[in-house]
C-alpha positions as CSV (number, residue, x, y, z in Angstrom):
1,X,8.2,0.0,18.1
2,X,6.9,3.0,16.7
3,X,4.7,2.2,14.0
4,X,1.3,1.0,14.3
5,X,0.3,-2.5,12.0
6,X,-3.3,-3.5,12.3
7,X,-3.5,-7.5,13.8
8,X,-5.0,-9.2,10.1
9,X,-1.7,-7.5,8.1
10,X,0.1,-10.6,6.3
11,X,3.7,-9.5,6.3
12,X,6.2,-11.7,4.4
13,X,9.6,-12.9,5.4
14,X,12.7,-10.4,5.4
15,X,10.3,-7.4,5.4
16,X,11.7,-4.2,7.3
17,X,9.0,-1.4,8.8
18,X,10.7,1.6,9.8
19,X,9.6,3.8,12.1
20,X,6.7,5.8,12.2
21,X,4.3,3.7,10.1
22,X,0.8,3.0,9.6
23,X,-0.5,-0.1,8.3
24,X,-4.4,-0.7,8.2
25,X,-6.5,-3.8,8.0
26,X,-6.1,-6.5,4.9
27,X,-3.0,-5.6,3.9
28,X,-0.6,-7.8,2.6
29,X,2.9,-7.2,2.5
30,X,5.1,-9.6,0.4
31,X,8.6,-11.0,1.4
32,X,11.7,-9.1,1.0
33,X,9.9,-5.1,1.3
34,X,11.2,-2.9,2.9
35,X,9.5,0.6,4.3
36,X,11.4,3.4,5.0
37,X,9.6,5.5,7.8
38,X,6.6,7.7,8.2
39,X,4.8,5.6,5.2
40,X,0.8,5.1,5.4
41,X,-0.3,2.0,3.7
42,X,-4.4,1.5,3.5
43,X,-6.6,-1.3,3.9
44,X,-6.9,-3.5,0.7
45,X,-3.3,-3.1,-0.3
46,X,-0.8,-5.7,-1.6
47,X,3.3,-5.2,-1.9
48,X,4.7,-7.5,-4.0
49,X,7.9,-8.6,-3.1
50,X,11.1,-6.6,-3.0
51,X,10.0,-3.6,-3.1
52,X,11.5,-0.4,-1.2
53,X,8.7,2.5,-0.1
54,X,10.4,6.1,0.7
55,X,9.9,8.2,3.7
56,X,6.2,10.4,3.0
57,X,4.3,7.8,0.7
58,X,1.0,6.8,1.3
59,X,-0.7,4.2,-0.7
60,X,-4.0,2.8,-0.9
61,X,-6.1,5.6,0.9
62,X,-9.7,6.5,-0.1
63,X,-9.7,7.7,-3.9
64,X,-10.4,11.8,-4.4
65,X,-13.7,10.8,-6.4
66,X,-16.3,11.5,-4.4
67,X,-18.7,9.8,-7.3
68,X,-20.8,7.5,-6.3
69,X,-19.6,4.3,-6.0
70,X,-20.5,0.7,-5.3
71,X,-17.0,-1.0,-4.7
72,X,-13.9,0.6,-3.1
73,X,-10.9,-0.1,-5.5
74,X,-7.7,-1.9,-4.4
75,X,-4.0,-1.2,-4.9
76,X,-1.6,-3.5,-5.9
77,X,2.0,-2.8,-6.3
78,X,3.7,-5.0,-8.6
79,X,7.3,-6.8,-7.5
80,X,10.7,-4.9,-7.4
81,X,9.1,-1.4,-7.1
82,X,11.1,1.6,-5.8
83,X,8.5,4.0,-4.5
84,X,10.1,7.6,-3.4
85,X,9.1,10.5,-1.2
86,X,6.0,12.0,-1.1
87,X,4.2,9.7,-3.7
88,X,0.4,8.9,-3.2
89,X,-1.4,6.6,-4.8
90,X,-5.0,6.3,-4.0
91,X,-7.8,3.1,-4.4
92,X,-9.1,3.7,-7.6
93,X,-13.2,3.9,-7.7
94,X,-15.5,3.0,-10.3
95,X,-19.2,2.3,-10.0
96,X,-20.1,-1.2,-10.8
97,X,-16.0,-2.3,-11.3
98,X,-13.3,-3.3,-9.0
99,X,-10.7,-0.7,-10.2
100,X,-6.8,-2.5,-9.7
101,X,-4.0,0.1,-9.6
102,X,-0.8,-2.2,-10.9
103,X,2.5,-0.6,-11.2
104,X,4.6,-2.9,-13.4
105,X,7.5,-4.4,-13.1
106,X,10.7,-2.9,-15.5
């Protein structure tokens, strides 16, 4: 019971959360996921389903432009994902658009 997981997170069925973990508001986490350890996930964030997240990642934080901007991005993650160590991926920003960060399925 180590990892912290905001109250409005959807989590799916089957889904493991290691230790260690941070999971902020409006997240949704789809069935079947499984996160390693030490993983930050950000608000607005979907997993889709079966997807396996290393130990390091964080996805979803604020983007690195500092632009002005009128709507935060989101990040979704597409199903059957393998996400390893020390990956980020950050909300993508983009004034007047909501930018969606989609990692396809192969």
């Amino acid at each position: 019971p180590t990892s912290i997981i905001h109250s409005n997170v959807k989590i799916g069925k089957r889904v493991n959360i290691g230790p260690y973990c941070i999971i902020e508001k409006d997240v949704e986490i789809e069935d079947d996921c499984e996160l390693k350890s030490q993983i930050v996930i950000g608000s607005r964030t979907i997993i889709g389903k079966q997807t396996q997240i290393f130990p390091f990642t964080t996805i979803g934080l604020q983007s690195q432009d500092r632009k002005p901007k009128i709507n935060e991005g989101i990040v979704k993650i597409g199903n059957n994902c393998v996400i390893r160590e020390h990956v980020s991926i950050h909300a993508g920003t983009q004034v007047l658009f909501l930018n969606i960060v989609l990692i396809i399925e192969l």
